[in-house]
C-alpha positions as CSV (number, residue, x, y, z in Angstrom):
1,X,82.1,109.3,46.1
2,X,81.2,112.9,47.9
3,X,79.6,113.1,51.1
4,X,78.2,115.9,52.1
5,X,78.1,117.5,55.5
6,X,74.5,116.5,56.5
7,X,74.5,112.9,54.8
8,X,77.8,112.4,56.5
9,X,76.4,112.8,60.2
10,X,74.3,109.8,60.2
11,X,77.4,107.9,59.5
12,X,79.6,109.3,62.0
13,X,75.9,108.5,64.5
14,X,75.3,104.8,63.2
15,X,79.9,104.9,63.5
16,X,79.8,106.2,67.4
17,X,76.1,104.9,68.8
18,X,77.4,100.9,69.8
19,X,80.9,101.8,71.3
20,X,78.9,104.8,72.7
21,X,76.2,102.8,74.5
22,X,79.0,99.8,75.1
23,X,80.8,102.2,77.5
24,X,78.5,103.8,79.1
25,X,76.4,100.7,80.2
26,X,79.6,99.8,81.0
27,X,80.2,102.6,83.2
28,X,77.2,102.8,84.9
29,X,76.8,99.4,85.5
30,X,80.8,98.5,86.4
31,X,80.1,96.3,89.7
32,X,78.2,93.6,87.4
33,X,80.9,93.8,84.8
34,X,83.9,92.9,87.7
35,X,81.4,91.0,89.6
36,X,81.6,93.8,92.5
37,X,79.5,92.1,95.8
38,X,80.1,92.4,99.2
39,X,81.8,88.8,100.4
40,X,78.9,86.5,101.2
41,X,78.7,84.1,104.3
42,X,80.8,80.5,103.7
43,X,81.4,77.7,106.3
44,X,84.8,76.5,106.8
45,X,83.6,74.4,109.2
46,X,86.0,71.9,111.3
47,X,85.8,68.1,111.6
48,X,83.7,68.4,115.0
49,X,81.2,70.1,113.3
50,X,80.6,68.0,110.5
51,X,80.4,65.4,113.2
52,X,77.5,67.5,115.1
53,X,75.7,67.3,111.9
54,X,75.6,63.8,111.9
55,X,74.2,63.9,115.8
56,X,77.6,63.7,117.7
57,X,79.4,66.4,119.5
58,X,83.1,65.1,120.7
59,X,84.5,68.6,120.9
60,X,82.2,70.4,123.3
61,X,81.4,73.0,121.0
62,X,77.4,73.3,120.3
63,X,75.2,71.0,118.4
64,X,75.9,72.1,115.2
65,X,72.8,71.5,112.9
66,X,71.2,72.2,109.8
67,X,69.2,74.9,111.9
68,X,72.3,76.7,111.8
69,X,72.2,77.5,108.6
70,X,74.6,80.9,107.9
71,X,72.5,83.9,106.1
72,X,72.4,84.5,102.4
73,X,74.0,88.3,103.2
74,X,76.3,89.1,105.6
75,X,74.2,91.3,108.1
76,X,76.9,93.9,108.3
77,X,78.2,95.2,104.9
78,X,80.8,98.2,105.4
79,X,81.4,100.2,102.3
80,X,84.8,101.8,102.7
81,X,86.4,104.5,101.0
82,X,90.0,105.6,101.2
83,X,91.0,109.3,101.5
84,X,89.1,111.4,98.5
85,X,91.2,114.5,99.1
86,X,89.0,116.8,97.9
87,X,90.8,119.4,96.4
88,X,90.2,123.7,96.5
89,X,91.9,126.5,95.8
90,X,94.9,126.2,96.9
91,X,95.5,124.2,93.5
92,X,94.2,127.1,91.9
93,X,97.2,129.6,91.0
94,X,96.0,133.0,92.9
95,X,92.3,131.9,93.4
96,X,91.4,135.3,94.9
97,X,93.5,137.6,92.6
98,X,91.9,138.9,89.6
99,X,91.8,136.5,86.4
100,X,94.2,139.2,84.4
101,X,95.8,141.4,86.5
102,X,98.3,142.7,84.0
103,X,95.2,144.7,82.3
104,X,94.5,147.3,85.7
105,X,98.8,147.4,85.9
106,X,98.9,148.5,82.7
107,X,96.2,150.8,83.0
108,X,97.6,152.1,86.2
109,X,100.7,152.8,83.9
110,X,98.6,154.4,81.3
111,X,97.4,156.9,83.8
112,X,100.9,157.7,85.9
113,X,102.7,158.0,82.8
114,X,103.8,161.6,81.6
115,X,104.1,161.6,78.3
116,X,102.6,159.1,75.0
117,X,105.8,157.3,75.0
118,X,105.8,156.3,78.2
119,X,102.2,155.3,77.9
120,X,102.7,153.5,74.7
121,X,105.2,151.4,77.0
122,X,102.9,150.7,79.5
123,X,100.0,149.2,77.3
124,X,103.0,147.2,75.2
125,X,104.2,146.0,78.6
126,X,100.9,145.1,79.6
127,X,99.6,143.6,76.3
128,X,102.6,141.3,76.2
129,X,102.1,140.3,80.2
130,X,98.6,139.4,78.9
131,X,99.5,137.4,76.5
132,X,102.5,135.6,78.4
133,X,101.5,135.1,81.8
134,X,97.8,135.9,82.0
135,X,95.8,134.1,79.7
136,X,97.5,131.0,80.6
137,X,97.3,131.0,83.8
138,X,93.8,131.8,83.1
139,X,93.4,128.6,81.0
140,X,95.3,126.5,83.2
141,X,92.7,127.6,86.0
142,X,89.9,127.1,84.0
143,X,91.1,123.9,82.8
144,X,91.5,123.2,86.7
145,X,88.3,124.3,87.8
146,X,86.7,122.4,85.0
147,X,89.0,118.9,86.6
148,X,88.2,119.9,90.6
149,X,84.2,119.9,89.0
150,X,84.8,116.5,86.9
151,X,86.8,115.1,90.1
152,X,83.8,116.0,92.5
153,X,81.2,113.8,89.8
154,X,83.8,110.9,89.7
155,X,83.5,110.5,93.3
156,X,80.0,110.8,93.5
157,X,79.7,107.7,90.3
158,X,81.8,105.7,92.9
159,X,79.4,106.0,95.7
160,X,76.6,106.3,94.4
161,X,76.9,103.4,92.1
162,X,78.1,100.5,94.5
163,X,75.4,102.0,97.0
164,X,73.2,101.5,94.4
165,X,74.7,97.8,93.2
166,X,75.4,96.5,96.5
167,X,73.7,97.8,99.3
168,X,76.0,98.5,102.5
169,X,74.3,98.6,106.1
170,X,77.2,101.3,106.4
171,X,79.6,103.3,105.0
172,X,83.0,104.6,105.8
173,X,85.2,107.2,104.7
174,X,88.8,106.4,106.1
175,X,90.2,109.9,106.6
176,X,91.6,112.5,104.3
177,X,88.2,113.9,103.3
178,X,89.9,117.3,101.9
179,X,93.4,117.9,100.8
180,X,94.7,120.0,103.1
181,X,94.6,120.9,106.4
182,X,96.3,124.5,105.9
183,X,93.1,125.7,104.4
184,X,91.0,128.5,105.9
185,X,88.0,128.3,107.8
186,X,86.2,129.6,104.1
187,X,87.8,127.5,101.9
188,X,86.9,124.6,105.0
189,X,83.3,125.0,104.5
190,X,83.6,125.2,100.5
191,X,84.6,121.7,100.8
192,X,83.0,120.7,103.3
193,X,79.3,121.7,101.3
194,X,80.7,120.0,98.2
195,X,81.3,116.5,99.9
196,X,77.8,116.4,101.6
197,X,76.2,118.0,98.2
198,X,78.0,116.8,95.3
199,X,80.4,113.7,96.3
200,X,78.2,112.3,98.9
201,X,75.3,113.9,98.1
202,X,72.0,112.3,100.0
203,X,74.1,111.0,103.1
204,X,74.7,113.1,106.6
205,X,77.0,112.7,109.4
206,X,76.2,110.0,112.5
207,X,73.9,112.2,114.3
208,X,74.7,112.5,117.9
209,X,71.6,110.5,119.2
210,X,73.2,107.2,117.6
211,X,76.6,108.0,119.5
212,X,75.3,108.7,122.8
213,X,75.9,106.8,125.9
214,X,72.7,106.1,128.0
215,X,72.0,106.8,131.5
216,X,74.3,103.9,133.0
217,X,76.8,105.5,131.1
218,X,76.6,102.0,128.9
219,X,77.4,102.7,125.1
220,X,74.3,102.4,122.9
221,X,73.6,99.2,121.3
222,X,71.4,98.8,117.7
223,X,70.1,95.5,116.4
224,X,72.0,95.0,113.3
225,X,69.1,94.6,110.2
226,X,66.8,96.7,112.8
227,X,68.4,99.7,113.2
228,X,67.5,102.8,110.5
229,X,69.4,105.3,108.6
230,X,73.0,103.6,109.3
231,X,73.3,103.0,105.3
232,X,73.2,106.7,104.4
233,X,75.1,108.0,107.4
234,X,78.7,108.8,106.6
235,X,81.7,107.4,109.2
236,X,84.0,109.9,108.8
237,X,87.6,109.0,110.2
238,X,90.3,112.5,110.6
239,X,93.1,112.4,108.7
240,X,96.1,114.1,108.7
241,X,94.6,116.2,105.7
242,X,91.6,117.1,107.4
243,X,93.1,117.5,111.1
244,X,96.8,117.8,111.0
245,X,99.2,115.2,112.1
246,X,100.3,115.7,116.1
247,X,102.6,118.6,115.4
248,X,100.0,120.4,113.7
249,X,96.9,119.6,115.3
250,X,95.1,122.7,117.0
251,X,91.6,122.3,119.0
252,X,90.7,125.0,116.0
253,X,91.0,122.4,113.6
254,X,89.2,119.3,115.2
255,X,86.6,121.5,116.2
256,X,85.7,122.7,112.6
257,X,85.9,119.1,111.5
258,X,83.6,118.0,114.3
259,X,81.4,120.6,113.0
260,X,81.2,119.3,109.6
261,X,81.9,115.6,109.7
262,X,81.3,114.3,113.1
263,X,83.1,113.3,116.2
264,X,86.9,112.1,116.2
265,X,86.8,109.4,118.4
266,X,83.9,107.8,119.3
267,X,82.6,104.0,119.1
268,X,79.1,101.9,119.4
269,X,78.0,98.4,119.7
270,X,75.6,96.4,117.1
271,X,74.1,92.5,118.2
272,X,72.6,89.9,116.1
273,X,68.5,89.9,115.6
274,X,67.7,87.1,118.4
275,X,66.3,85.6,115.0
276,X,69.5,85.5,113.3
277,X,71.7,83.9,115.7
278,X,70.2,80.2,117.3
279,X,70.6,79.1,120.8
280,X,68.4,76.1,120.5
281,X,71.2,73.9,121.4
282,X,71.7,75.6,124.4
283,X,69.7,75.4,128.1
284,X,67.7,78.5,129.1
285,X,70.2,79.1,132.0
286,X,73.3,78.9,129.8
287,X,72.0,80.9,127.2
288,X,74.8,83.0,125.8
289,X,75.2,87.0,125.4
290,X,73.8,87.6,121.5
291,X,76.9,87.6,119.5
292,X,78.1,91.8,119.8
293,X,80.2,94.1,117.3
294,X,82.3,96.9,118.6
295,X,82.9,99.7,116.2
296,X,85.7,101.8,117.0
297,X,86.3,105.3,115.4
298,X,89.7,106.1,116.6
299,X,91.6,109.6,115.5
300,X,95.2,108.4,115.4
301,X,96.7,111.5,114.5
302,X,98.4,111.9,117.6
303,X,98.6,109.0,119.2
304,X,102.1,109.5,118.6
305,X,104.1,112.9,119.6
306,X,105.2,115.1,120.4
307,X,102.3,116.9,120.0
308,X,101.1,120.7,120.4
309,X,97.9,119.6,122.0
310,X,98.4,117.1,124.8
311,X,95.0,117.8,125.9
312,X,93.8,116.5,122.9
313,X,96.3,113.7,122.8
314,X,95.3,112.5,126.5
315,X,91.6,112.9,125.3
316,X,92.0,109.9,122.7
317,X,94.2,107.9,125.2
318,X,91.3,108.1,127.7
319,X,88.8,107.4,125.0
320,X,91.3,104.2,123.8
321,X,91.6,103.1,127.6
322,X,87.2,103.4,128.0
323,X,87.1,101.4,124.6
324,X,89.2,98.8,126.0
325,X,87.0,98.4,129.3
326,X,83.9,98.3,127.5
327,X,85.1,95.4,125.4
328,X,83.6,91.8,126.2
329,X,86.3,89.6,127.6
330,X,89.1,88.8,125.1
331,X,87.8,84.5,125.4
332,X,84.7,85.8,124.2
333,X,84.9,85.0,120.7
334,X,81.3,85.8,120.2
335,X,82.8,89.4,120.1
336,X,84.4,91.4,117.3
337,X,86.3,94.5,117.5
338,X,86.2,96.4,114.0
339,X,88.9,99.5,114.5
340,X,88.5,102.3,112.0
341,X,91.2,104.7,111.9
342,X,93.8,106.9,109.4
343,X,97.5,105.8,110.1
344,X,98.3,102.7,109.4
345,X,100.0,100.4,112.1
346,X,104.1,99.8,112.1
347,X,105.3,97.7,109.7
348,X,108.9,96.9,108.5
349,X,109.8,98.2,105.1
350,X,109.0,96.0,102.2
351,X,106.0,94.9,103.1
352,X,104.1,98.1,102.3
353,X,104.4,100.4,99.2
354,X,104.5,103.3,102.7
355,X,107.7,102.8,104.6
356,X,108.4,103.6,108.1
357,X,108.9,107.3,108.0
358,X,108.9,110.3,111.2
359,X,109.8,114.0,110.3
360,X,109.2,116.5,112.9
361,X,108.7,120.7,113.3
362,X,111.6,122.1,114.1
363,X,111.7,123.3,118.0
364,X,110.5,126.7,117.1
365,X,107.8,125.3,115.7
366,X,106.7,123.1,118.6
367,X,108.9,119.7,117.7
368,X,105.7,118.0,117.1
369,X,105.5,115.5,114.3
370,X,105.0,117.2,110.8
371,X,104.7,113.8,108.8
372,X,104.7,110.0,109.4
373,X,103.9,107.5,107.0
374,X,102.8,104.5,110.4
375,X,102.6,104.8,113.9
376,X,105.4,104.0,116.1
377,X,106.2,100.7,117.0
378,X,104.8,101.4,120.7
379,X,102.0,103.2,119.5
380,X,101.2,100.0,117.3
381,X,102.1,97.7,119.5
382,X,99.4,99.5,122.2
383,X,96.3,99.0,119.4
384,X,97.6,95.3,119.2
385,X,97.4,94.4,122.8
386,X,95.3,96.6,124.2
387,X,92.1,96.9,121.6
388,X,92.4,93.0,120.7
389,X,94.2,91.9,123.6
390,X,96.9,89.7,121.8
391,X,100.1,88.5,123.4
392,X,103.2,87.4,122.7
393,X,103.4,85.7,126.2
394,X,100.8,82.1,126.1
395,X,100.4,82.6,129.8
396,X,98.0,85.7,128.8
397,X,94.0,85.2,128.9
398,X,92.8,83.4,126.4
399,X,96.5,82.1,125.9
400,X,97.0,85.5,124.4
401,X,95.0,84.8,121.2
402,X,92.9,88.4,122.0
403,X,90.1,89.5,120.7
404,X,88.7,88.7,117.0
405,X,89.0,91.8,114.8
406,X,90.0,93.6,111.8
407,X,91.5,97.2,111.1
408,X,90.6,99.6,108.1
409,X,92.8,102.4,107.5
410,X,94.0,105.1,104.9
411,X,96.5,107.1,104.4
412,X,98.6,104.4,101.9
413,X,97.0,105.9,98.9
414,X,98.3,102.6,97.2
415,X,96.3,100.3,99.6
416,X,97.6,96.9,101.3
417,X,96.3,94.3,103.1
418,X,98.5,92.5,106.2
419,X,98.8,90.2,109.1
420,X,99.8,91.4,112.1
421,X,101.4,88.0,114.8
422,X,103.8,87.3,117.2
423,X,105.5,84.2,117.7
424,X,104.8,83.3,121.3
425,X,107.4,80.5,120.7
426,X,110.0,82.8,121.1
427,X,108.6,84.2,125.1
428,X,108.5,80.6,125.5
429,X,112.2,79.5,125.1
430,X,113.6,82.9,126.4
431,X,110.7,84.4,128.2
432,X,111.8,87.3,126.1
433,X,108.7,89.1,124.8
434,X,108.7,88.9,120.8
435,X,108.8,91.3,118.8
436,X,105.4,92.2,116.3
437,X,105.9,91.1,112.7
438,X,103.8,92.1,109.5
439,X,103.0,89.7,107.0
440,X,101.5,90.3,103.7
441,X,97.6,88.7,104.1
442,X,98.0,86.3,101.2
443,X,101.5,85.1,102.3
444,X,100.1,84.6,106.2
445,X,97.5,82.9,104.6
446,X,99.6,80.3,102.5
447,X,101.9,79.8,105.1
448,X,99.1,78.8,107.7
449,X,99.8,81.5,110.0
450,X,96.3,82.7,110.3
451,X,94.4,80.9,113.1
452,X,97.2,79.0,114.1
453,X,97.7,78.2,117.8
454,X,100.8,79.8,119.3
455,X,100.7,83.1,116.9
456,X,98.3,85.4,117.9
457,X,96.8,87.9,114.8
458,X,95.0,90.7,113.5
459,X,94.0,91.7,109.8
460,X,94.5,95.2,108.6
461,X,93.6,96.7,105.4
462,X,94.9,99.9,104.5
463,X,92.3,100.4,102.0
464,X,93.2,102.2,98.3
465,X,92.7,105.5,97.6
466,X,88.9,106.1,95.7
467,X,90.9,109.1,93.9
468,X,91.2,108.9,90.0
469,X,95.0,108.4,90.0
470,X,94.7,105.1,92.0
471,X,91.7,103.4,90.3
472,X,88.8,104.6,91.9
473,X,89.2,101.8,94.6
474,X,86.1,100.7,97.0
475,X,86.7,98.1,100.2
476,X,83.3,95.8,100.8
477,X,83.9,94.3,104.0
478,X,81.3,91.8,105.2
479,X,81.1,90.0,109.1
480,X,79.1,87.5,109.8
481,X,78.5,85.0,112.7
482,X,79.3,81.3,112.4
483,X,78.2,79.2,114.8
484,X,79.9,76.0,114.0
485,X,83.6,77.8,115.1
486,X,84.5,77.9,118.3
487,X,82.9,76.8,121.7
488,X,79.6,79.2,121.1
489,X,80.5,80.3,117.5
490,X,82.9,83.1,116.4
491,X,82.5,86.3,113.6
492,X,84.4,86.0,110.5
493,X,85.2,88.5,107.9
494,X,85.9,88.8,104.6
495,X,87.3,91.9,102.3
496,X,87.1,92.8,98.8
497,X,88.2,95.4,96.4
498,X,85.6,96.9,93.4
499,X,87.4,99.5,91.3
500,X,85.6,101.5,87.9
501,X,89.3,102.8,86.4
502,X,91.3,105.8,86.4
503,X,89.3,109.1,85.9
504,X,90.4,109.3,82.7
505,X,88.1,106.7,81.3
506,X,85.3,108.3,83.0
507,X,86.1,111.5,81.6
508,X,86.7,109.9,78.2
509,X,83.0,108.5,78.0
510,X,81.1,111.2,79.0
511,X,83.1,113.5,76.8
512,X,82.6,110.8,73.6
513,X,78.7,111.1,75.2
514,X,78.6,114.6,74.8
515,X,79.6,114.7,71.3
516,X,77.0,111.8,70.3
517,X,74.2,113.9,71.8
518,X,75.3,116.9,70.2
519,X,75.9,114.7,66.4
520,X,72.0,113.8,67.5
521,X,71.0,116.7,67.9
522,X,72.3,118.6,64.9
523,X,71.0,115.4,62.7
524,X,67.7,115.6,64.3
525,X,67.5,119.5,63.6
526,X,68.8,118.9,59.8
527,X,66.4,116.0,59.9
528,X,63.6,118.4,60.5
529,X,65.1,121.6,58.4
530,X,64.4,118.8,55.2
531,X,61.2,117.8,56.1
532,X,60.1,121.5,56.9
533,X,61.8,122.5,53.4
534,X,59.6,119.5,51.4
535,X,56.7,120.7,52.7
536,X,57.4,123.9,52.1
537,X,58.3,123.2,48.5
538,X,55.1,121.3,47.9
539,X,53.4,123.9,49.0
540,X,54.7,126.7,46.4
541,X,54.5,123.9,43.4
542,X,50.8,123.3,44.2
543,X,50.2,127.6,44.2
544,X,52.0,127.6,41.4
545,X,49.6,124.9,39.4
546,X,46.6,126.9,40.1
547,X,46.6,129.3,37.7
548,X,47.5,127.1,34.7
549,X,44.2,125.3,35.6
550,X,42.4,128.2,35.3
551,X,43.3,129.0,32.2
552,X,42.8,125.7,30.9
553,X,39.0,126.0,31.8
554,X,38.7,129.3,30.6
């Protein structure tokens, strides 16, 4: 059987349209397909207050009762994403040079030569330069402007689909906006106007009103569920990438990235709706505080040094040490203290895919740290016990329990997810103070070790990379108040992962896209060409019969 071109296309069509249409609803609509949703609020709630539901309260906690119902959504949703890197030109090879500079050396040649020989060798010498080193390196650019384009939209599908699918009260971008911090102030704002207009397009930095302090000096507090705009403002964290680790980090640099993105360090509070959290059970004169969240938005960078900007390094110690004051005592468990930062905290090796690592300048340079993979263990152990307040000694407040909280960072483009505790069973027997251990999350959890009396904890989630290599990752962390836990109920939080695939799949579906609508599009205009040609034919067959009637009735 022959098939000719134009009666072959509808096959390849009818061949291409399901798989075609499969992929791209696919694509498109990826959260529903892995069942992407921010974690929603679940009781875990302890023996006493099953027992207040039946009427009794034999652990003097509050009457725990069906009024307390938990909401169907979480009322604060974080969308986080984990260093995009946005790439520029210095991945281009000689981005300001001209695209085939062997063609004006040759031509130079050409015109300094002094005789047609030597001439003739110049355009040969040129020609094959051309062909050799030129064109491609012109390809390979091309080719590489074409991915840094592609790269920019694959970003965007990520955001803009799960803030579609799953609606966030905020968003987070964990450091490592761009890919380098070497670039020039130019190349800076190039990338800077392609986050906010292509990757993130629609969103805007915190604006400074929503960061102020008020007249008391107090920090400003928003009713979560009440307060507008928060879901298309962007919290941008610095990263070493965008800033420079300690031994690179210049007021120059932070200020251009406080220009674009927003403040280093800076933190608010958010409450509960008075509608969302009950305090039936309690008399108007004990009447608790509305349950409070502390966002912190801490530049790590150089919390460790040395550093070539101590004023810059004692700014965020001051702005760690005013954080800390503002806090809510650490037995208030009806606060929770949500640190957003780049550097992940020290951990032993093993437990991360990121080892503890420390290189440095060398002292002509400054000395200053030129690459580390955690903080210190001082520098960690100073986040542990002074943001959430945690002990190794049980004499502490709060028997050294701290604070409740969780960490998001960056920076481990492969992502992980820990327990930070000490045993205070070893200060006990020794009066020694323990040393901080680092637990995979899932292991703490099997072995009991979160909650437990004795071992004081934190959660930190270094959250995956969004970039194409790693899987186009996507943290949806949800907090909510319960309050059946505790004495006057406590936050809990949850975390999970939503990923759409590597890039390539999303480059190989809009490129099989592509051809379908062109394979339309030519059938459609082959389609038409036939239909034009029959009625064009018809027309010259009935001319043609007109004559041969006349001459019948003649």
């Amino acid at each position: 059987m022959r098939f000719g071109f134009p009666g072959f296309l509808p096959r390849v069509v009818r061949l291409l349209f399901p798989p075609c249409i499969t992929a791209t609803l696919y694509l498109y609509l990826y959260p529903l397909f892995h069942g992407c949703s921010f974690p929603r609020p679940a009781r875990r709630a302890p023996d006493w207050c099953i027992e207040a539901l039946n009427g009794s309260d034999s652990n003097g906690g509050p009457l725990c009762t069906a009024s307390h119902a938990l909401p169907t959504t979480a009322p604060f949703r974080l969308l986080s994403l984990g260093d995009p890197q946005l790439e520029g030109d210095t991945s281009l090879p000689n981005p300001t040079g001209p695209a085939f500079p062997s063609v004006p050396e040759a031509w130079d040649g050409i015109l300094r030569s002094g005789s047609i020989r030597d001439a003739l060798d110049a355009a040969s010498h040129g020609a094959r330069e051309l062909v050799r080193s030129d064109v491609p390196r012109a390809l390979y650019a091309a080719r590489k402007r074409l991915d840094l384009l592609g790269n920019d939209y694959y970003l965007a599908h990520i955001y803009r689909t799960l803030h579609w699918w799953a609606r966030p009260t905020h968003v987070t971008v964990l450091g490592d906006l761009l890919g380098s911090q070497w670039i020039t102030d130019e190349e800076f704002e190039r990338r800077g106007w392609r986050f906010w207009n292509r990757v993130f397009k629609g969103t805007r930095k915190v604006p400074d009103s929503a960061m102020a302090k008020g007249e008391d000096g107090k920090l400003r507090k928003e009713v979560l569920g009440q307060e507008k705009g928060w879901e298309d403002w962007l919290i941008n964290i610095a990263g070493n990438h965008d800033v420079g680790y300690s031994g690179d980090l210049t007021k120059e640099r932070v200020d251009r990235f406080e220009r674009v993105f927003g403040p280093v360090n800076w933190n608010i509070k958010f409450e509960l709706a008075s509608n969302t959290s009950s305090v039936e059970a309690f008399a108007p004169d004990t009447q608790p505080e509305s349950p409070e969240l502390h966002l912190l938005v801490l530049n790590s960078m150089n919390l460790d040094g040395p550093t070539i900007s101590p004023d810059h390094q004692s700014a965020t110690y001051a702005f760690l040490n005013d954080a800390i004051t503002r806090s809510r005592p650490v037995e208030d468990r009806t606060h929770l203290t949500i640190l957003l930062t780049h550097i992940p905290l020290h951990k032993r090796a093993g437990v991360c895919v990121d080892a503890p690592f420390f290189s440095y300048h060398a002292g002509y340079n400054g000395g200053g740290v030129r690459e580390q993979n955690h903080l210190s263990e001082g520098s960690s152990k100073g986040v542990l016990e002074g943001v959430f307040g945690l002990s190794g000694n049980p004499a502490a407040p709060a028997k050294g329990m701290g604070r409740n909280g969780v960490i998001l960072t960056g920076h481990d483009h492969e992502g992980c997810d820990v327990w930070h505790h000490v045993r205070q069973e070893v200060y006990s027997e020794n009066g020694v103070a323990p040393e901080w251990e680092a637990l995979k999350w899932e292991e703490a959890n099997k072995a009991g070790l979160v909650g437990w009396d004795g071992i004081p904890g934190v959660r930190e989630v270094t959250v995956r990379s969004m970039m194409g290599s790693y899987g186009g990752h996507a943290g949806l962390l949800s907090a909510w108040f319960d309050e059946c836990l505790g004495e006057k109920g406590e936050w809990r939080v949850e975390f999970e992962y939503c990923a759409v695939g590597v890039q390539h799949i999303w480059w190989a579906i809009h490129i099989v896209d592509v051809v379908l609508l062109g394979l339309l599009a030519v059938s459609l205009l082959i389609f038409l060409w036939k239909q034009l040609r029959s009625v064009f034919k018809g027309n010259s067959e009935e001319r043609a019969k007109i004559p041969e009637v006349k001459r019948k009735v003649l």
